[in-house]
Backbone bond lengths (Angstrom), bond angles and torsions (degrees), N, CA, C in turn:
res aa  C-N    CA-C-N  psi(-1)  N-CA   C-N-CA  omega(-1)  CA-C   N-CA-C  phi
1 X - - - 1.457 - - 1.517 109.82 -
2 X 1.161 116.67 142.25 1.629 127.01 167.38 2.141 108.44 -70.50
3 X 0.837 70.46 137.39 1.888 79.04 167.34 1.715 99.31 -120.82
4 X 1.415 105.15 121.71 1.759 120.85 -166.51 1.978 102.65 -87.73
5 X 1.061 104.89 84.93 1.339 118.78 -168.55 1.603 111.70 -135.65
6 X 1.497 100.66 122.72 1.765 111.82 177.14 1.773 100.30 -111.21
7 X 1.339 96.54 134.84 1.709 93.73 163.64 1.207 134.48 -106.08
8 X 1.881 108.24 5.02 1.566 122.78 160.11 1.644 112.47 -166.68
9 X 1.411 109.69 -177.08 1.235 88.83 -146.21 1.320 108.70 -89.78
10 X 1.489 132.40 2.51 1.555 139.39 161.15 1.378 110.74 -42.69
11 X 1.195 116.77 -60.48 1.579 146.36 178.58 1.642 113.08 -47.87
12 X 1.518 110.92 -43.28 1.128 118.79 -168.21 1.605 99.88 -99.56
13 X 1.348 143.09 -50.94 1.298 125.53 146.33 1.625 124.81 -23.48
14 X 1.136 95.01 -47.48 1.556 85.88 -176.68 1.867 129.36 -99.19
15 X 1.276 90.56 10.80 1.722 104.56 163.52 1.121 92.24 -102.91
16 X 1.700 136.45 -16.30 1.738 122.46 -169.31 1.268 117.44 -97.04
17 X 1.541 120.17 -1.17 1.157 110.42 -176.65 1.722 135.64 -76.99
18 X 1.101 129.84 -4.20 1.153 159.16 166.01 1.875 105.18 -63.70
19 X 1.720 111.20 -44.55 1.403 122.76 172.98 1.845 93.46 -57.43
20 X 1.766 107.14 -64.12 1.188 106.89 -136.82 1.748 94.74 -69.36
21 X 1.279 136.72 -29.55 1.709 143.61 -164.85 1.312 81.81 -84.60
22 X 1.300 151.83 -62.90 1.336 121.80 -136.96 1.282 95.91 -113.30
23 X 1.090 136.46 -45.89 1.587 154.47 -175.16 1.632 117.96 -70.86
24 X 1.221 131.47 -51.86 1.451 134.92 170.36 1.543 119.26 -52.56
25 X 1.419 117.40 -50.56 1.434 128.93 176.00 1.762 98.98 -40.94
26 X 1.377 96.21 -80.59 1.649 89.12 -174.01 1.373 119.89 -72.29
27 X 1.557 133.81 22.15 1.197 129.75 171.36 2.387 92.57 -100.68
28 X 1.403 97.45 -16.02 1.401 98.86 179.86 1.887 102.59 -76.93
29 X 1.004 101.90 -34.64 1.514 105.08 -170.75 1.404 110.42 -55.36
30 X 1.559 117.31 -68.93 1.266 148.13 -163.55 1.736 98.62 -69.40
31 X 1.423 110.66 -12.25 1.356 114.93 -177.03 1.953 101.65 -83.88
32 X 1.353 98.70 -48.07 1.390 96.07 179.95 1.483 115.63 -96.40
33 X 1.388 134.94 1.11 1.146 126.06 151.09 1.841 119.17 -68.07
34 X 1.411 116.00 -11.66 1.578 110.00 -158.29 1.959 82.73 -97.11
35 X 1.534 102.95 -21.06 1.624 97.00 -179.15 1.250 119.58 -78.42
36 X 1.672 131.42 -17.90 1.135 138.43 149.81 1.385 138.93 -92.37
37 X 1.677 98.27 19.77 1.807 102.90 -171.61 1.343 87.58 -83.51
38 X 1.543 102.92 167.61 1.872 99.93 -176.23 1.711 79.49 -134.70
39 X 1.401 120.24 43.81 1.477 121.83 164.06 1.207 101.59 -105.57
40 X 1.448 107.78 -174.56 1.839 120.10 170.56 1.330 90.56 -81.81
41 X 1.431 155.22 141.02 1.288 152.75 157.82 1.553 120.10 -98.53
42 X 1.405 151.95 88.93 0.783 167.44 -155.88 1.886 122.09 -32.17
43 X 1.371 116.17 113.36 1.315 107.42 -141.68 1.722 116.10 -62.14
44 X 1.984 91.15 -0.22 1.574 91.37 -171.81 1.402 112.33 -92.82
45 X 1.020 116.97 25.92 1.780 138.64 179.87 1.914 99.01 -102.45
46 X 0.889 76.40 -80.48 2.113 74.15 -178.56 1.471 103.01 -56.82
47 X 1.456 144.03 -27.17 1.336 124.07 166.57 1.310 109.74 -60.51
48 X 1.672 114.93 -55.45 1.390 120.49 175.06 1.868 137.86 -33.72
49 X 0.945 81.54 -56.88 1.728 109.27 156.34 1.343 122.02 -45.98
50 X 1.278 111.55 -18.92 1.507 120.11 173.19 1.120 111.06 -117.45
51 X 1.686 134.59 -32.41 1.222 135.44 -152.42 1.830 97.74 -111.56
52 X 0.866 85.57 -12.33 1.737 83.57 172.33 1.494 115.13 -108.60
53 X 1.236 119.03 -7.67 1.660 113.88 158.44 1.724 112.65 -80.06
54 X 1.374 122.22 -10.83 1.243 120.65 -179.65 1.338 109.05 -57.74
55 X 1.532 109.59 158.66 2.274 100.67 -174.77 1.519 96.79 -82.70
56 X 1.154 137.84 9.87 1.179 154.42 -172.73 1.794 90.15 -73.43
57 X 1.604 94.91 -74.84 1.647 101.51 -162.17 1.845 98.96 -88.28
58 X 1.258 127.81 -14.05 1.364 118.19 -178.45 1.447 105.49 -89.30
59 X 1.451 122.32 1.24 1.601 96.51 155.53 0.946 122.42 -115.85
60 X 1.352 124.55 20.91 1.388 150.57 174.79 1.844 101.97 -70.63
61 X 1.928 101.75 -64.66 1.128 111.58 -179.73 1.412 109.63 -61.68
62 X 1.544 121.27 -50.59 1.608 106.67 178.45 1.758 125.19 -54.95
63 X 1.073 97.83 -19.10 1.478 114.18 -179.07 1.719 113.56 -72.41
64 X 1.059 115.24 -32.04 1.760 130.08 -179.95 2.229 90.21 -95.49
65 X 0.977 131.24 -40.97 1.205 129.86 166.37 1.603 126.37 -50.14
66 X 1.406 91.09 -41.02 1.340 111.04 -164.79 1.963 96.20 -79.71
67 X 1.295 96.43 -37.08 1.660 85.22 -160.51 1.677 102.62 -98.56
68 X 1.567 105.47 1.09 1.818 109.63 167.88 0.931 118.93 -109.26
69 X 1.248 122.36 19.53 1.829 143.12 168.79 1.604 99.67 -97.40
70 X 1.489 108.04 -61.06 1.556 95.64 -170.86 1.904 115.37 -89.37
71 X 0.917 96.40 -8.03 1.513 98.89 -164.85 2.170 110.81 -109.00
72 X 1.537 108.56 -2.25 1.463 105.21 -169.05 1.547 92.82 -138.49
73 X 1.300 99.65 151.94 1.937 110.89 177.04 1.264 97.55 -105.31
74 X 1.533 111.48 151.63 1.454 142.33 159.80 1.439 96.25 -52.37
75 X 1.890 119.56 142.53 1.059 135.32 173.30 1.727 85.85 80.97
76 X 1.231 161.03 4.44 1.163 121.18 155.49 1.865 124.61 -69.29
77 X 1.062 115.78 -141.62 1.825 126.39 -176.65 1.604 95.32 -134.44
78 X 1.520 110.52 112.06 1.014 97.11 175.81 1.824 105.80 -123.22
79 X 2.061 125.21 159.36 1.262 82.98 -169.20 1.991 65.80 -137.03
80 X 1.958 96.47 165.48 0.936 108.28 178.47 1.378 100.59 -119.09
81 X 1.682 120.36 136.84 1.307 124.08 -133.39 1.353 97.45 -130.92
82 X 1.567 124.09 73.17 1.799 118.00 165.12 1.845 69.11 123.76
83 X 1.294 144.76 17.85 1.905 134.71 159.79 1.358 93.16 -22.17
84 X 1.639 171.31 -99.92 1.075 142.52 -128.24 1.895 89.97 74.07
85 X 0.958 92.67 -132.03 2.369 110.33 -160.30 1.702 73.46 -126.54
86 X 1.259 146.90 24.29 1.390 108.54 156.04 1.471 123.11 -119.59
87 X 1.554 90.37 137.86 1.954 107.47 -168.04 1.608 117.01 -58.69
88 X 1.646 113.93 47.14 1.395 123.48 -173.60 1.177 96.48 -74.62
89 X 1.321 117.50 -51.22 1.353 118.95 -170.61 1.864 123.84 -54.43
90 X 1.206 107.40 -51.85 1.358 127.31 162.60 1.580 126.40 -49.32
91 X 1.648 102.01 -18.72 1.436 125.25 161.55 1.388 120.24 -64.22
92 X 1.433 91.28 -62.99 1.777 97.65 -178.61 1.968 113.45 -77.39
93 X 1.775 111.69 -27.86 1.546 95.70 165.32 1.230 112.35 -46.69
94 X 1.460 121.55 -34.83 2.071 113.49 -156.93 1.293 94.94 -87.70
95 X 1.763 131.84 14.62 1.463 130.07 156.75 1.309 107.21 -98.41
96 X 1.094 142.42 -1.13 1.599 146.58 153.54 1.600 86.96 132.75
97 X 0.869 158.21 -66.68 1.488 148.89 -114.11 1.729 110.75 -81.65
98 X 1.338 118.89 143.05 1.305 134.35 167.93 1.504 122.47 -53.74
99 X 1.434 126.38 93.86 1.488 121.61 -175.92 1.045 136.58 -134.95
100 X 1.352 104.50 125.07 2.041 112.16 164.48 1.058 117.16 -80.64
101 X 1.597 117.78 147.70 1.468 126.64 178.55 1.951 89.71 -133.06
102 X 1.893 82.01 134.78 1.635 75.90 179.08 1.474 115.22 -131.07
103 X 1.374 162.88 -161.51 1.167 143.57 -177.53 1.715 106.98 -176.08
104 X 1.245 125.83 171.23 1.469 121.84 -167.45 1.385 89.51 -107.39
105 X 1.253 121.92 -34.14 1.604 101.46 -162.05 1.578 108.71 -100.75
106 X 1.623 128.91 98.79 1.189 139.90 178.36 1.439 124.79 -47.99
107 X 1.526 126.33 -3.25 1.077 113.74 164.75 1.640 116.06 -99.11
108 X 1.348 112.05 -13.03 1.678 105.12 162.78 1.445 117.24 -66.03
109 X 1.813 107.19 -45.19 1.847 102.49 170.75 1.423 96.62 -50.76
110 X 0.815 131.16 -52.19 1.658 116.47 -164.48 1.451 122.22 -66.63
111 X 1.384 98.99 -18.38 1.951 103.64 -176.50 1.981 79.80 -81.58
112 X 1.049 126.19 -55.41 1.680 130.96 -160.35 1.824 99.03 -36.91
113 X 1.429 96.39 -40.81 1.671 97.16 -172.84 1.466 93.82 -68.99
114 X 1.623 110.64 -68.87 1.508 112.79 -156.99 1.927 110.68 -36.64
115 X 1.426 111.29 -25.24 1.029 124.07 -135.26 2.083 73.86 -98.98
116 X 0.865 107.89 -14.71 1.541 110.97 -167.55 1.713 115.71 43.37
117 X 1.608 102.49 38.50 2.088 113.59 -170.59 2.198 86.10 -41.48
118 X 1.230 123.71 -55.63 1.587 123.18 -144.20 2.050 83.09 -57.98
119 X 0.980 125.31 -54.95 1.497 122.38 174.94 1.584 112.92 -53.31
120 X 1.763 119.07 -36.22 1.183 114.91 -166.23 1.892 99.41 -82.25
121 X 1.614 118.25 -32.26 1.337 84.51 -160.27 1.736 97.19 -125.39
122 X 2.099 101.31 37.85 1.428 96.31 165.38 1.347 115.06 90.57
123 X 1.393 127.01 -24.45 1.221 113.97 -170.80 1.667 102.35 -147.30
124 X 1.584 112.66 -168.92 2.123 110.67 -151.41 1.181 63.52 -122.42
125 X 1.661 104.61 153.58 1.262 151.22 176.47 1.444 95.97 -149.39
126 X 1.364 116.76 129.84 1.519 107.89 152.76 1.420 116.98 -125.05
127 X 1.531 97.71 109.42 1.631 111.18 -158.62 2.199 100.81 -97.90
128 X 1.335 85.49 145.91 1.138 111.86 -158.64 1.545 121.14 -121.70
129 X 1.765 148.60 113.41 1.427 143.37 159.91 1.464 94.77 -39.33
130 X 1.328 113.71 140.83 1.749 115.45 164.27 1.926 88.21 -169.76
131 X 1.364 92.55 146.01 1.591 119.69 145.63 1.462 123.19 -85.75
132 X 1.206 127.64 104.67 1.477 112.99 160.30 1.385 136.68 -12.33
133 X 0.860 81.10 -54.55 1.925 107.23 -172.66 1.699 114.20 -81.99
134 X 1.379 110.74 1.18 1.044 120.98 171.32 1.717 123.84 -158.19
135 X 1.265 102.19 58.25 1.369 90.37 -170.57 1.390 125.24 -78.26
136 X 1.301 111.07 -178.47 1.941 113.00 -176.11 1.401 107.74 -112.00
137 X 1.399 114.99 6.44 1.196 99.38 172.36 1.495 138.10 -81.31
138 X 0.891 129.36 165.52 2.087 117.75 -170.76 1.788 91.42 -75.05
139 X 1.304 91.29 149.94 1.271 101.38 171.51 1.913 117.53 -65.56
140 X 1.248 108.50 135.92 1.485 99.73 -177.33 1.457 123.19 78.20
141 X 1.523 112.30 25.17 1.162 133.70 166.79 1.674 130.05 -67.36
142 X 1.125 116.23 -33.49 1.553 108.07 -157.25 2.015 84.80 -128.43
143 X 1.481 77.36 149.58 1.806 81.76 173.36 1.573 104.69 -96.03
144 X 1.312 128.71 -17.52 1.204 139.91 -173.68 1.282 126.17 -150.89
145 X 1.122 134.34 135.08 1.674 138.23 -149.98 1.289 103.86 -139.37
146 X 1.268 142.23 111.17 1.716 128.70 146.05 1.439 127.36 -92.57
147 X 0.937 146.45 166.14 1.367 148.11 -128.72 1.859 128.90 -172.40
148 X 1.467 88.15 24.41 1.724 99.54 -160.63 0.732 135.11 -44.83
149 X 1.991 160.70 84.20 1.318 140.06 -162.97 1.272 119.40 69.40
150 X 1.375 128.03 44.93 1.532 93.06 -153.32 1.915 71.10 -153.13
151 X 0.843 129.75 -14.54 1.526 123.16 172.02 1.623 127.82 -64.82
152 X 1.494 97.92 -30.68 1.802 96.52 -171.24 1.435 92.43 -93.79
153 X 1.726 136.81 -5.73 1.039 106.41 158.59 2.177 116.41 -76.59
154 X 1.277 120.03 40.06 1.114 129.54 -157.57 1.697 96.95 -125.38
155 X 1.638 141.85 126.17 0.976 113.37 -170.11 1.654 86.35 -105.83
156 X 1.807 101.58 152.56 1.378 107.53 168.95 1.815 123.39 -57.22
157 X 1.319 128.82 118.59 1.480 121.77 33.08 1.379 121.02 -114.02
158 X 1.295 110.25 10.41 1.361 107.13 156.72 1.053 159.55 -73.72
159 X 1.450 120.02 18.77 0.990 176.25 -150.24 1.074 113.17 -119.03
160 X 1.314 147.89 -50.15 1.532 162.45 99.78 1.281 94.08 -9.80
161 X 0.892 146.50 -67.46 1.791 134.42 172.25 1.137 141.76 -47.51
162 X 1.395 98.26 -28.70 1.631 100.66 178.81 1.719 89.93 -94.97
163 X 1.667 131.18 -30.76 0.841 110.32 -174.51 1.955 124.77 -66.82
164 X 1.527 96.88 -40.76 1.685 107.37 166.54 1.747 92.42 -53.32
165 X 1.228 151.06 -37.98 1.513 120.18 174.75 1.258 129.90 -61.63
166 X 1.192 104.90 -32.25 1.559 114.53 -167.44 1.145 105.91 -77.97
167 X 1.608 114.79 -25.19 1.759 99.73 165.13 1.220 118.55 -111.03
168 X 1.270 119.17 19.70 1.373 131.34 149.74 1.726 120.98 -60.09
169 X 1.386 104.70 -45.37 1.438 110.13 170.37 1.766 113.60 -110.55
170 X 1.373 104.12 14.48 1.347 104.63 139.52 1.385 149.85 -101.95
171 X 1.980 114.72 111.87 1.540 102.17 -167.23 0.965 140.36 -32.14
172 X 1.107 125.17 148.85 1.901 128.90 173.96 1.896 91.67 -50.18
173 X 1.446 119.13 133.87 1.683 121.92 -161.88 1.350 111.10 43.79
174 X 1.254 137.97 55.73 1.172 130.87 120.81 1.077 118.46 -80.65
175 X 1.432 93.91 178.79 1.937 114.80 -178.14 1.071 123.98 -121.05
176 X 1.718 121.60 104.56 1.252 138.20 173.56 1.297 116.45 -66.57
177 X 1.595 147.98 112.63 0.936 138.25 164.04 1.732 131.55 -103.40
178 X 1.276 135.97 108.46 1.287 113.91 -154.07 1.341 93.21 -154.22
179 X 1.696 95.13 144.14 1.471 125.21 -179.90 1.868 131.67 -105.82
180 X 0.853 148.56 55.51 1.400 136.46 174.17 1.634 140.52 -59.32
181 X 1.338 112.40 161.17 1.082 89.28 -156.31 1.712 90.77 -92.06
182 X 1.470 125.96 161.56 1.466 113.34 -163.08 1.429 106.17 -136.96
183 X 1.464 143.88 162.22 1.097 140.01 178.60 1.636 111.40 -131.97
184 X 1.799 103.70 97.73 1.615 89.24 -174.25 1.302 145.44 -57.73
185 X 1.404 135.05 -158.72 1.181 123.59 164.98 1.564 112.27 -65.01
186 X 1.378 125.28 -178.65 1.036 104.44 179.40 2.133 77.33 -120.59
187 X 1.612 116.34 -174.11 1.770 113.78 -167.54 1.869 105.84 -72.87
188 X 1.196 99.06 -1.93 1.471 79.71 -170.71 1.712 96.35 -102.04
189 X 1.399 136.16 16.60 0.938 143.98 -132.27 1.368 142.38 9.69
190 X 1.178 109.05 68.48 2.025 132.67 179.00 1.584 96.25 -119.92
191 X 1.349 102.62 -179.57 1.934 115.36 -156.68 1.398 77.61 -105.73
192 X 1.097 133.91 -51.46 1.835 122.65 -168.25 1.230 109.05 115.76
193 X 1.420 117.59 -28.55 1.587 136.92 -165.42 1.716 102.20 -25.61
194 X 1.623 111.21 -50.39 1.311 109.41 -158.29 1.156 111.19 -88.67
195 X 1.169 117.44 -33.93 2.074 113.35 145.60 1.637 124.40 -39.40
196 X 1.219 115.05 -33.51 1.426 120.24 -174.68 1.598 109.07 -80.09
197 X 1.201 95.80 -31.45 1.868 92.37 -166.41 2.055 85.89 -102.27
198 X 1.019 137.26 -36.06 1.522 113.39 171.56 1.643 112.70 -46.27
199 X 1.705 109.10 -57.86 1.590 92.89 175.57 1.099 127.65 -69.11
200 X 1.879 131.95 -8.38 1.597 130.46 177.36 1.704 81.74 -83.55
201 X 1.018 153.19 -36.01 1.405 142.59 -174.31 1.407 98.79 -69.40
202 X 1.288 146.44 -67.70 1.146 148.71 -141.97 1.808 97.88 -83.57
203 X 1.365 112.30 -34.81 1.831 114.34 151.25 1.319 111.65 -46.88
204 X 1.349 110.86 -51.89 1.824 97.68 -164.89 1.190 131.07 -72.19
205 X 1.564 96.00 -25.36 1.434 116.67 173.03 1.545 118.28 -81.50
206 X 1.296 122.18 -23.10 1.876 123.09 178.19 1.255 86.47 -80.97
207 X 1.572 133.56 -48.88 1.531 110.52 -175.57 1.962 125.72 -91.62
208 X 1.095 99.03 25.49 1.802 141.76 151.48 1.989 85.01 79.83
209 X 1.264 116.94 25.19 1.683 114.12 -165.25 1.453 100.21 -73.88
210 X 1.420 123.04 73.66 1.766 131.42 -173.30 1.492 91.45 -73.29
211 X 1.552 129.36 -24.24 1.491 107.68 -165.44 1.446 99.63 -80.79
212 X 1.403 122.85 -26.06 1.447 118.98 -174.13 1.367 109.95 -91.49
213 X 0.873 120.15 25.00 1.828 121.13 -165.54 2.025 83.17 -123.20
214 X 1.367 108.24 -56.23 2.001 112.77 166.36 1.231 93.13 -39.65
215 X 1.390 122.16 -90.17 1.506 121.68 178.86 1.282 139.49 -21.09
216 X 1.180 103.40 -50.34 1.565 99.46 162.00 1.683 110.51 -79.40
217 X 1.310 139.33 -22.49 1.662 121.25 153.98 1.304 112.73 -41.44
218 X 1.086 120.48 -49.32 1.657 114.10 -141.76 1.627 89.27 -99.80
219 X 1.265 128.88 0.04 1.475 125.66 158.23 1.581 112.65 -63.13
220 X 1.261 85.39 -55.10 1.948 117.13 -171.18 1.627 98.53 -53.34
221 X 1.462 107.66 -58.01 1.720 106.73 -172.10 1.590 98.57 -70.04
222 X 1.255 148.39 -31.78 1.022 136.84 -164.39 1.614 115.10 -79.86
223 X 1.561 105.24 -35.10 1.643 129.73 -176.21 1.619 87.11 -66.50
224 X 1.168 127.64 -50.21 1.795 131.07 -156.63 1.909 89.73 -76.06
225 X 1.455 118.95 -42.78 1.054 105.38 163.15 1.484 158.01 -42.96
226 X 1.354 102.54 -36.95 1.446 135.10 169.96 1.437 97.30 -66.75
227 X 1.442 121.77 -36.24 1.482 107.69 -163.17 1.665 102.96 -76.47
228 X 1.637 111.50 -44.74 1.325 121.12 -170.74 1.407 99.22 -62.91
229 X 1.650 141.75 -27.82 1.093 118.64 -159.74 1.872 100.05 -98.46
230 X 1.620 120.00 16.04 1.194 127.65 178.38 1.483 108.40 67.60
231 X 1.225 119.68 34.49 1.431 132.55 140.27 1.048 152.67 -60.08
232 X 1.260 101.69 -28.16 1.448 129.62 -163.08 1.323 102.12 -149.09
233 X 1.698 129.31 150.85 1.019 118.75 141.01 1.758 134.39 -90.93
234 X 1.489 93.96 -19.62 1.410 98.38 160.41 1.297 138.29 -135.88
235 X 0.841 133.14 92.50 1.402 124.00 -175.65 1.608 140.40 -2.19
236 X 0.965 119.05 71.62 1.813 144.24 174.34 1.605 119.20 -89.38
237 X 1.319 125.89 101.68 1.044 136.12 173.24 1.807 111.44 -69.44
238 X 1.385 115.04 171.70 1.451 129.06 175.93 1.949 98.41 -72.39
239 X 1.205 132.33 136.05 1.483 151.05 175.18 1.588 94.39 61.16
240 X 1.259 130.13 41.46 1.754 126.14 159.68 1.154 119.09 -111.06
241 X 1.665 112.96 125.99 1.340 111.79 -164.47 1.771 114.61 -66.03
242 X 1.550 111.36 143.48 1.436 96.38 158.90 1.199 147.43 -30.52
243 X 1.171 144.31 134.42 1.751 135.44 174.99 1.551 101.89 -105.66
244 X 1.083 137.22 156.46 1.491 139.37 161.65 1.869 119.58 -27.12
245 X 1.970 97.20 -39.01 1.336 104.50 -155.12 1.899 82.86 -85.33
246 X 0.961 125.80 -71.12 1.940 126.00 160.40 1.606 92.37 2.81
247 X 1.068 106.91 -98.72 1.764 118.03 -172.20 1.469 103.05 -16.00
248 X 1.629 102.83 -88.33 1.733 120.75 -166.57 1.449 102.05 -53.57
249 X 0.779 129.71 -12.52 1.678 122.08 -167.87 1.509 120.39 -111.80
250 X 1.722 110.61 -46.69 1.370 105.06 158.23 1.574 121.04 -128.49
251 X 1.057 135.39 17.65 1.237 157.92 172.75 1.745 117.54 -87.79
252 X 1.481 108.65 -70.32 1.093 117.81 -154.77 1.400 104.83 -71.71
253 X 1.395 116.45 -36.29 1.244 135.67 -175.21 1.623 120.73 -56.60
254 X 1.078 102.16 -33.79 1.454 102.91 -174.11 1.941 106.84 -97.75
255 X 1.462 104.81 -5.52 1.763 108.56 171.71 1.484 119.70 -69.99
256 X 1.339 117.40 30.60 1.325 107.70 178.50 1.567 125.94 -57.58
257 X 1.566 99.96 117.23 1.324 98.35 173.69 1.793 115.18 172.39
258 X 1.130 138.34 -175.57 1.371 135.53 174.64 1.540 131.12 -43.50
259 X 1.153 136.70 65.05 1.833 120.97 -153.06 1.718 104.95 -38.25
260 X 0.967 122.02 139.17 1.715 111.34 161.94 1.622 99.94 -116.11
261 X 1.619 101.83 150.66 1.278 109.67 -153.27 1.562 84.68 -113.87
262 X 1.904 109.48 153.99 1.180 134.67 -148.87 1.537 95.51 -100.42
263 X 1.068 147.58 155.76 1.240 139.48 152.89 0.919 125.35 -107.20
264 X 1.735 125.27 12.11 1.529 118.57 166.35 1.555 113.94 -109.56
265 X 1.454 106.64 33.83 1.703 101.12 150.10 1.158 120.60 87.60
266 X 1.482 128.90 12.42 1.776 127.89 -144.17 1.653 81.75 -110.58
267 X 1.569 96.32 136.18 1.465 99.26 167.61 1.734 127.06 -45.94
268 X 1.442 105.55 137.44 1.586 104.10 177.36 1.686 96.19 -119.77
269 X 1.844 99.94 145.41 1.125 114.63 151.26 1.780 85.19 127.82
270 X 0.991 116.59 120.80 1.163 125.41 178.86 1.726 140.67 -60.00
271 X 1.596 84.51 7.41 1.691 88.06 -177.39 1.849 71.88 -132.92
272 X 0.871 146.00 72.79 1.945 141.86 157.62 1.665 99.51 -112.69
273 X 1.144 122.47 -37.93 1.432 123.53 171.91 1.464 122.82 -101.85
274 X 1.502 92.34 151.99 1.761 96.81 -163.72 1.308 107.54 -127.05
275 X 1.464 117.15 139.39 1.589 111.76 -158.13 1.796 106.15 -60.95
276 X 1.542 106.87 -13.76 2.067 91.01 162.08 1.324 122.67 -60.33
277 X 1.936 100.89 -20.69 1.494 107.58 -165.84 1.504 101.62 -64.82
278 X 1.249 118.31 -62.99 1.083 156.42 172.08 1.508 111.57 -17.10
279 X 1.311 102.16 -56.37 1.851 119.35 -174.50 1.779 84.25 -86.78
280 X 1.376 146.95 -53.79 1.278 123.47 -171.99 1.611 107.05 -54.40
281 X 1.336 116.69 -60.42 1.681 118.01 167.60 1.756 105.22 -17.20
282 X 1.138 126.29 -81.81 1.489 114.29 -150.20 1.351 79.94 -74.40
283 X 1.282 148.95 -29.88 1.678 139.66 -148.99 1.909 80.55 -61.78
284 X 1.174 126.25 -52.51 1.696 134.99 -175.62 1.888 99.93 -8.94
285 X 1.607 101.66 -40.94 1.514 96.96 -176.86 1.941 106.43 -124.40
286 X 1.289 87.60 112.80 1.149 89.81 -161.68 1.747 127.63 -41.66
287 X 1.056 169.70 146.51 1.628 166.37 -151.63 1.378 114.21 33.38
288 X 1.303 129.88 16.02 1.770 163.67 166.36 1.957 74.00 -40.99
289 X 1.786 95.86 -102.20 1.093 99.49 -170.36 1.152 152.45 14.10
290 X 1.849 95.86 -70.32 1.046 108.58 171.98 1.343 128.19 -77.55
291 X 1.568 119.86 -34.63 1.659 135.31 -165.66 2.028 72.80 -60.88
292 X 1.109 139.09 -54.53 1.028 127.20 -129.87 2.212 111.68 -88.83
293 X 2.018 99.91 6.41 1.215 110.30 -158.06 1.169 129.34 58.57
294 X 1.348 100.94 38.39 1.377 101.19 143.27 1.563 122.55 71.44
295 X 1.277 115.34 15.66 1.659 134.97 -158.12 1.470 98.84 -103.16
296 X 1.565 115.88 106.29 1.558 110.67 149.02 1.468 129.02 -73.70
297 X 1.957 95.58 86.68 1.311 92.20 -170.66 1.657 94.16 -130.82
298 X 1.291 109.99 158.50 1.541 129.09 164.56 1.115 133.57 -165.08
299 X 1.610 118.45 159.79 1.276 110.79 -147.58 1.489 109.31 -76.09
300 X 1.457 116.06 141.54 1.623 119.95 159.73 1.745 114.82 -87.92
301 X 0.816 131.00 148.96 2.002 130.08 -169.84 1.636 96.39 -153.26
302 X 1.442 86.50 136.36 1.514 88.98 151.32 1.597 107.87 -151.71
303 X 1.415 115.20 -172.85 1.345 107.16 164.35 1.381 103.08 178.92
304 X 1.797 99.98 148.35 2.125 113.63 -146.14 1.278 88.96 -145.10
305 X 1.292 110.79 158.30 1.542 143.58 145.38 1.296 113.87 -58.76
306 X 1.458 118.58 115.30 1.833 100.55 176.64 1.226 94.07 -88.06
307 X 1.717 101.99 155.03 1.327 129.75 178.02 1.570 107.18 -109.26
308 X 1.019 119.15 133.41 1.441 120.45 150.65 1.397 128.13 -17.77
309 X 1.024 117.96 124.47 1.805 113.53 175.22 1.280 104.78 -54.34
């Protein structure tokens, strides 16, 4: 796997440009249509609008650009898998290809219509309610699939489920492309995990949030569950970033298929970045960091040829 990491800002311009030509235009559009809608506009649009220009999420997008430019033909089916409000999809139609974008939560597909985006940004999307973990599509549907960020909000072992879908309705040689969000080693080589959740604990508790501090137990006992019932090999809750051992253990394993290689240069191999790396990356914009809580996190990507079982 690639780990999507710049260490200045030459580097990071120039893995982003693929975001800024194909991706910025229609993040300009949707910027000034939400300023003249005279609807309620959905609050995950104006977060979006900010959180997806970060170099965080724009080399995420050049990275799914980058590897469906060189690796997929015009006129295939391509589908975008958990789209949320972002115009990825509408990216890759203006590269010729046929596409659905589908999402779990049915009242954003429904703002996408109200919002009439296929009129706003020029091109057909046919957006769709779907579960990962259960989709309706025929098996052997899409020649190409992307998958952005959208897994670690998935708790293990379902996660393994939505992933067996996605290549369920991906052809024998298609192209899986997929992003998570990841948490590196930290220098002494450990995941950090137990540093991360003492200070989200020691947050919940100065701002007295005892119901979310329960909440996050009964994530924790349920994630530890999955492992005991041989579900899982490691314990991964719903919104927890990947660790290396997550990936290699129940992730990586089930990606059988061709690696296709990236051409903008981002370190591969999942222990090359180090969560200092990580915190210098967003440091790139200065108080980033913090607006973002403080998380040494970045994206892991890869993207394969499926193979036949």
């Amino acid at each position: 796997m690639y780990v999507l990491h710049c260490d200045n800002e030459a580097v990071l311009h120039k893995r982003t440009e693929l975001f800024q030509r194909h991706f910025e235009p229609l993040l300009r559009r949707l910027e000034q249509n939400i300023r003249t809608y005279d609807g309620v506009a959905p609050p995950e649009i104006e977060q979006y609008l900010q959180v997806c220009r970060w170099p965080y999420r724009a080399v995420e997008y050049s990275f799914v650009l980058d590897a469906l430019l060189h690796h997929s033909s015009a006129g295939g089916r391509f589908l975008d898998a958990g789209c949320g409000v972002a115009p990825l999809g509408h990216a890759v139609a203006d590269l010729g290809m046929r596409v659905d974008a589908c999402d779990v939560d049915q009242r954003l597909i429904d703002k996408m219509g109200e919002l009439d985006v296929n009129c706003l940004y020029g091109s057909s999307v046919d957006y769709s309610a779907q579960d990962l973990t259960r989709l309706t599509y025929p098996d052997a549907t899409f020649d190409a699939i992307a998958c952005v960020s959208v897994l670690e909000h998935i708790p293990a072992p379902h996660d393994q489920r939505a992933i067996r879908e996605l290549l369920r309705v991906l052809k024998p040689d298609g192209l899986l492309v997929m992003t998570v969000d990841f948490t590196p080693m930290n220098e002494s080589g450990k995941d950090g995990r137990l540093e991360y959740r003492l200070d989200r604990l020691a947050q919940l508790a100065h701002r007295g949030d005892f119901v979310g501090i329960l909440r996050g137990d009964a994530r924790k006992v349920g994630a530890r569950l999955s492992v005991a019932r041989g579900a899982a090999r490691k314990p991964r809750s719903a919104n927890e970033c990947f660790t290396a051992e997550h990936l290699e253990l129940d992730v990586l394993p089930l990606l059988r298929g061709t690696a296709v290689e990236s051409s903008l240069s981002f370190p591969s191999g999942l222990r090359s970045v180090t969560r200092r790396q990580a915190r210098e990356f967003w440091n790139l914009r200065p108080g980033l960091f913090e607006l973002q809580g403080e998380r040494d996190v970045l994206p892991a990507a890869l993207a394969i040829r499926r193979v036949s079982a």
